[in-house]
N, C-alpha and C positions, 0 to 999 in steps of 0.2 A: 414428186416423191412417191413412194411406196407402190413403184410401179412392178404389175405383174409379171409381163416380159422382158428376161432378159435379153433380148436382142442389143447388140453393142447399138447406137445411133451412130450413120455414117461419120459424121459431123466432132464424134470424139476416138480419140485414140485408143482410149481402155474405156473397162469400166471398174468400179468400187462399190462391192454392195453388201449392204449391213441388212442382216435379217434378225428383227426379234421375236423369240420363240416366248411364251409365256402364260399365263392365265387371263381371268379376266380384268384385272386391273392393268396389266400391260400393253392387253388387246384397246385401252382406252374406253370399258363400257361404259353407257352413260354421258358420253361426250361427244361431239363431231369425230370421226376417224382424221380428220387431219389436224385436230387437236392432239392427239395420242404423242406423246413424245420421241416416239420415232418418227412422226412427221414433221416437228420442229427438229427434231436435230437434222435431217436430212435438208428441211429448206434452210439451215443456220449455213450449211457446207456447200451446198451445191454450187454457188458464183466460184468460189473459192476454186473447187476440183475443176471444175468447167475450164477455167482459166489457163490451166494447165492439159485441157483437152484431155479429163477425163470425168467420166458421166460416174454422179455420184445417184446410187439406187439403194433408198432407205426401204425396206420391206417390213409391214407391219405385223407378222404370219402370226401371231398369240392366239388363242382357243381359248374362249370361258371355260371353265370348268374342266380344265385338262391339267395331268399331272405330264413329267417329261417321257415319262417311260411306262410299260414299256414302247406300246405304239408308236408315238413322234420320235422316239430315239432311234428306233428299228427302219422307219419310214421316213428318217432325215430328208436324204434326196427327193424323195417324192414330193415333200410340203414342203419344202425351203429352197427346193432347185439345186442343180446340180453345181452351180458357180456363186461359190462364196467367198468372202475374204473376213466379217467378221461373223459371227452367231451370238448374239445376246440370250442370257439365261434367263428369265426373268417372272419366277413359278412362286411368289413368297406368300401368293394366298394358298395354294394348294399343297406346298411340300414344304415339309417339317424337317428336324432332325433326324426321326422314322422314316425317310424318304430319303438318305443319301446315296442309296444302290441305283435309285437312278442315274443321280450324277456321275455317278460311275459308268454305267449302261450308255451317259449320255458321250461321255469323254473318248468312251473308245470308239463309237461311231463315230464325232465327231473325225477322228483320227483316222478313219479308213473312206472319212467322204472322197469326193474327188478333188479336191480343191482343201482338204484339210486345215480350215480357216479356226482362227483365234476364236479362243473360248472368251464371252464375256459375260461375267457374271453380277447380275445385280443382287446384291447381298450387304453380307459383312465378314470379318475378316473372323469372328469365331463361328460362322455358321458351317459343318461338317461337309458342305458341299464345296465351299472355296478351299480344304484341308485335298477335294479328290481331285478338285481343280489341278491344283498345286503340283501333284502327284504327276498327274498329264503332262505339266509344263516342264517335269523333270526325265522325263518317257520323249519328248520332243515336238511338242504341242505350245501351243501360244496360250497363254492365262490373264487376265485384266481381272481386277475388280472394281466396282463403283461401289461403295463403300456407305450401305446405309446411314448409317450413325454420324459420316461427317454430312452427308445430306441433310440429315436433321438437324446437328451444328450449323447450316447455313440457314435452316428455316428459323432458330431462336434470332438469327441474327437482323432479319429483316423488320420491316415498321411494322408494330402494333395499331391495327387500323383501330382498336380500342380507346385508343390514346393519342390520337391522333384529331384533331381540332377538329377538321374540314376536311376526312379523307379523296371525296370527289375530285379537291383540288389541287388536295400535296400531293396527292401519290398517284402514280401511275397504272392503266386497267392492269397491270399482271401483278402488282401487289397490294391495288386497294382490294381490302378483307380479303385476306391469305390468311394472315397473320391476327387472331383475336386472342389476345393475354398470351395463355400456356395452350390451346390450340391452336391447330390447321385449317382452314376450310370448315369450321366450324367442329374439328373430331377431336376427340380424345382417347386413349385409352383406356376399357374398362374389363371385366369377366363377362361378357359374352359370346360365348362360342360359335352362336348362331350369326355374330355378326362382325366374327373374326376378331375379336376384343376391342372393335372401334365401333367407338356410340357415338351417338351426337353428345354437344355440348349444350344443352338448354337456355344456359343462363349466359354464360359470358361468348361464348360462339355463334350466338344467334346468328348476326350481324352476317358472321362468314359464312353460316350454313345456304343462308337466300342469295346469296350469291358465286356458289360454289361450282355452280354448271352455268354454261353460255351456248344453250342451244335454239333457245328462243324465235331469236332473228330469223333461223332459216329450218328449223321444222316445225310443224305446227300438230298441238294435238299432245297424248301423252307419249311421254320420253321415255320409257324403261331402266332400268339397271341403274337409274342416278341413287347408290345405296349409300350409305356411309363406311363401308369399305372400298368403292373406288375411289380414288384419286379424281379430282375436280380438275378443269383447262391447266388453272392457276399452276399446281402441282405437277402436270404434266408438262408445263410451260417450263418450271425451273429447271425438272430434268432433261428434258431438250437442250435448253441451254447448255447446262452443263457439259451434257454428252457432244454438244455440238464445239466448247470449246474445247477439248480433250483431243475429240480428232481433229481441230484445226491444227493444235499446238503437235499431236505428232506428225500431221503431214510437212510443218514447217520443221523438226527433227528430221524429218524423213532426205529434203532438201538440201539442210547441210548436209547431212552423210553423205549424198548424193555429190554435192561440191566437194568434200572433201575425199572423195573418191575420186572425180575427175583431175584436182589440184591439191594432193597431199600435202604435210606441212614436214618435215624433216623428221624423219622416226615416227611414222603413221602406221597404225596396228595394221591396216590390211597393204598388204603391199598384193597391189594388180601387173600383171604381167602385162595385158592390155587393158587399157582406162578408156577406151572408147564405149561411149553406152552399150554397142553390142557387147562389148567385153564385161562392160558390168553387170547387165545382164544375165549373161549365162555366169557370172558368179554367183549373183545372186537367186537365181533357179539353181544351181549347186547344193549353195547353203540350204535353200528346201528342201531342194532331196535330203542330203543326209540327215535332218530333223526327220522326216518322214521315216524315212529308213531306220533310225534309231529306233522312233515309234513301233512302228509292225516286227521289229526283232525282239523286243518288248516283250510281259506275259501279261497278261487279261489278268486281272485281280479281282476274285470276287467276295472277300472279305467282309465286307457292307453289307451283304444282303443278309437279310435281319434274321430268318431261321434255318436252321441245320437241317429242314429236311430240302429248302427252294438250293442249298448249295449241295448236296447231296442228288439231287436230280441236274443240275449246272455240271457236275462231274462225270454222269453219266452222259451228258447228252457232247459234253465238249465243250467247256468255254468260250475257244475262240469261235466256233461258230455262231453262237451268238453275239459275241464281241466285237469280230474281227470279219467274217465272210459279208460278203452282198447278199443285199436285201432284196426282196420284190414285192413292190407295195402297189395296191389298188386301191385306191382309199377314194371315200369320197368326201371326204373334211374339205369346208372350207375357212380360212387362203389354202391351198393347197396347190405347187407352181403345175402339177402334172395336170389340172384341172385348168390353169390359164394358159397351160400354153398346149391345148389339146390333147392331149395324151392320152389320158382318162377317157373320154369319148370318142378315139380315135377320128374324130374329126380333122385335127394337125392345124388348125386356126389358131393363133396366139391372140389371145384379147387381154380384156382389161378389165382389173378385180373387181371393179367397182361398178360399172354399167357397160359391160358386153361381151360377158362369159356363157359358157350352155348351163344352162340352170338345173335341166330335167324339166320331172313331170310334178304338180301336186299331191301326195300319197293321195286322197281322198277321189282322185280323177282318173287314176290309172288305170286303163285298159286293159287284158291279158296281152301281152307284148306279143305280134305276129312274128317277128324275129329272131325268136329263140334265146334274145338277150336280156340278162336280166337288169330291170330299167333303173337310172338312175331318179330317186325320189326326193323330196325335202315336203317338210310343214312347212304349211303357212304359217303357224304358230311361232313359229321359228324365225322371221321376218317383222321387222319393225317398217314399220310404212314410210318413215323420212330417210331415203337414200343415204344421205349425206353420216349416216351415223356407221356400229359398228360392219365389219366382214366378215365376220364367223360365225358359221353355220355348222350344227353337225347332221349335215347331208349323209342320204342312206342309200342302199338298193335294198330295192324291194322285191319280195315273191312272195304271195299270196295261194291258199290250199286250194289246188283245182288246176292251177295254171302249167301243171307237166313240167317237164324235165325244161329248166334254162340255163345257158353257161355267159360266161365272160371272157372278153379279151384280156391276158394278163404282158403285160403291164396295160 
């Protein structure tokens, strides 16, 4: 899973690829990358898709410290790749209520990618982003939510390893110490801003605090970012699951419609003129077009954005240009698909996000660049020593005073 190249593999028919955009709790800090919940739900699905000869590609594209917009909304294609079917939303340490103009910003990109793929939002159902969501899905866009608060209804539900005799031996690794009293992972809720209102629990959490990260085994040395606002394996473990049973149960909806398309049942809503797959087929690439087309005849709303002078200058410049036109992005964020799959460095080598991408140069070692191009850079500081952990970097170019006139290839 969370492979960088989209390349279809000979071996399958299609592909299905789920990319989630997010912060750094989503990005999995703090844990193994293929702990991250998009790495469990993609390997919960992948025999499943496979089965059916199609290659299922979980992508894990989140950015610490990133809000959705403007940049990653503007620069979708660039760090998410051009072929999507769903987009997970998933900003809840960075954006607020004060932040719904991005989801806005974010919907109607989504809406003019190429591949115009389902919004999915990790949230709740009163947060003012799943209200722009909503808006979208009414415009001709797909909308999902996962739905915070019944998440948390399933975490009250599970065994209190508190209470629990011999946890070692009733409970199983992905629930011993999850669950301590009225905490998670050892967290509670408190007023602290500095640490997104989640504190340790001292007294009754202990238990689940020491056991909240599982990286031990395979990096050695100190681990970063295990704060008490990221989410632990455990946490990442349930929503994998979760997300992993969700789209098992719509790919098996997906089946019957598919059956009941081939073999209607007497007075079936869609009546097909031709019922052979191709014929199904180009109905249903039909049906998307006209969603899409509904979409782009649509008007850009910019209602959200919090002051009258940023919508006053949105009027002057044209909405839908920012809304609605193509983008060209050069970025050097990493996951970022134009960086794995060459683009960026015009190199044209597709690799792999995790061990055999072009990295650049160290800022501290760079040369005046003999080729007139301006280089791409990263800290070290910026790099944790045990691979196996997270993929996000925020990679720069560099130009330093003395070094003359440099340009770039764009895209």
């Amino acid at each position: 899973t969370a492979t960088g190249s989209t390349d279809k593999d000979p071996k399958f028919a299609s592909t299905f690829i789920w990319a989630t955009a997010g912060d750094s709790a989503a990005a999995g800090h703090g844990n193994l990358f293929d702990q991250s919940y998009t790495a469990v739900m993609g390997a919960s699905v992948t025999e499943a898709f496979a089965s059916l000869g199609v290659d299922f590609q979980s992508k894990n594209y989140a950015h610490g410290g990133y809000t959705s917009g403007p940049e990653l909304a503007l620069c979708m294609e660039a760090v998410y790749g051009p072929d999507l079917d769903v987009l997970a939303y998933d900003f809840s340490l960075t954006e607020g209520a004060d932040s719904v103009h991005h989801a806005a910003l974010w919907g109607d990109r989504a809406g003019v990618h190429p591949t115009a793929p389902i919004l999915f939002l990790m949230g709740s159902r009163q947060e003012r982003q799943w209200t722009e969501f909503l808006r979208h899905e009414g415009m001709g866009l797909g909308a999902i939510l996962m739905d915070r608060n019944g998440i948390q209804d399933i975490r009250q539900r599970l065994p209190d390893s508190s209470q629990v005799e011999n946890p070692e031996d009733e409970l199983p690794d992905a629930l011993r110490y999850y669950r301590c009293a009225d905490t998670i992972e050892g967290v509670k809720r408190c007023n602290d801003m500095l640490r997104f209102n989640l504190c340790e629990a001292k007294v009754l959490g202990e238990l689940c605090t020491l056991h909240k990260y599982k990286t031990d085994e395979t990096c050695e040395g100190n681990v970063r970012f295990q704060e008490t606002w990221h989410p632990g394996w455990k946490d990442h473990n349930l929503k994998g699951r979760l997300l992993g049973y969700f789209v098992l149960d719509a790919l098996e909806e997906a089946l019957v419609q598919l059956d009941e398309y081939r073999s209607p049942e007497p007075g079936a809503e869609v009546a097909l003129d031709d019922r052979s797959w191709t014929g199904i087929l180009d109905y249903l690439y039909a049906e998307t077009g006209a969603d899409v087309a509904t979409f782009l005849q649509s008007t850009p709303s910019f209602d959200s954005w919090p002051s009258e002078d940023d919508k006053n200058t949105l009027l002057e410049v044209g909405p839908s240009i920012l809304f609605r036109k193509p983008a060209i992005c050069h970025t050097a964020l990493l996951p970022a698909q134009t960086r794995y799959d060459g683009i960026m460095t015009t190199s044209g080598k597709r690799m792999d996000p995790k061990y055999g991408f072009q990295e650049g140069d160290r800022k501290q070692l760079i040369a005046p660049p003999d080729d007139g191009i301006l280089p791409l850079a990263y800290d070290a500081n910026d790099r944790q020593t045990c691979p196996a952990l997270e993929i996000d970097h925020k990679d720069f170019f560099l130009v330093k005073e003395g070094w003359g006139f440099l340009g770039q290839i764009v895209p």
